[in-house]
Each structure stands twice: as C-alpha cells, then as structure tokens.
N, C-alpha and C positions, 0 to 999 in steps of 0.2 A: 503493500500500500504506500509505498515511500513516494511513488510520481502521483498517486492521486491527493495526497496529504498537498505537496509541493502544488497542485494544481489549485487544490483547495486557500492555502495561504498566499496566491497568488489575486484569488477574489476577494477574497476577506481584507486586500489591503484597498482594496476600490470599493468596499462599505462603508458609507458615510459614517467619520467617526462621531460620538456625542462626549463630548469630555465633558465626564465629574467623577466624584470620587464612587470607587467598585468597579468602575468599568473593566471589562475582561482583557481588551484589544490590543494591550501588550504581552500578555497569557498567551494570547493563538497559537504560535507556534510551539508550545509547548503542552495545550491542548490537541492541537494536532496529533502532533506523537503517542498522547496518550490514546484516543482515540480512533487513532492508526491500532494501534496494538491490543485495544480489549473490542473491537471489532463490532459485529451486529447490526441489523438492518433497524434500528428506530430506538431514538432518544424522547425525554422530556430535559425539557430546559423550565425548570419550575421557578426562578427568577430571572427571567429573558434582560430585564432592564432595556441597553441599546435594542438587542437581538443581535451582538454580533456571534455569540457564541451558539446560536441557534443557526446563524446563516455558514459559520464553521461544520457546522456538522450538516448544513444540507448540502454544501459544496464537497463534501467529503460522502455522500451520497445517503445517509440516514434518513429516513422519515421522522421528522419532528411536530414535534407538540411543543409550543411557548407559552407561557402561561407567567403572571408579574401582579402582585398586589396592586400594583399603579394599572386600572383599565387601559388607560393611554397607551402604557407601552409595551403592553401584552396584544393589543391591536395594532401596533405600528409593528410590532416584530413579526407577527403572524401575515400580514401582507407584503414583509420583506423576503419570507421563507418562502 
C-alpha cells in the first residue's frame, strides 16, 4: 500500500487547510502509514473537525462515516468525502 498511501498524501495536501488548535493535517503522513498497515475497507472518523483525516482515508480508498459534535462540520466533512 506504500504508492497508494503516497497517492493518498498527495491529495490531502490540496485539502483546504482550517487552522486551529486539534487539527490533524500535520498527522497525515503518519496516519497514513498507520492506516496503510492495519488495512480494511471502512472507517468512522467520530471527530471529523476539518475532515481532513476523513478525506485521508477516502483517498487511501476506505469507506467513511464522519460524524463531529459541531453539526457544521460533521456536514462540511461529509460533503468533502
């Protein structure tokens, strides 16, 4: 999975970033890997926040479910996935 991780973190850098504090978006590439390696076809991202780690793992090919105490951006992730 190492060229699809590489393909994967190559989109995730053209995601619109939202800086504040939690944000994942310096994480990626080491969610990647991780995610490269315990495999499986569908994740939950149960605090989506931006959605970048939700858009991480659809570009690495999972089925995702986003989900964020903040409506807003449980509905902005989910139309970005």
């Amino acid at each position: 999975m190492p060229d699809q991780s590489a393909e994967a973190l190559r989109r995730v850098r053209d995601f619109p970033r939202l800086r504040y504090m939690g944000s994942k978006y310096k994480l990626a590439p080491h969610l990647a890997e991780v995610f490269g390696n315990v495999g499986g076809r569908s994740a939950v991202d149960a605090f989506c926040g931006s959605g970048v780690v939700s858009y991480l793992l659809k570009a690495q090919g999972y089925r995702v479910t986003s989900n964020d105490f903040l409506k807003e951006q449980a509905k902005s992730s989910s139309s970005g996935i």
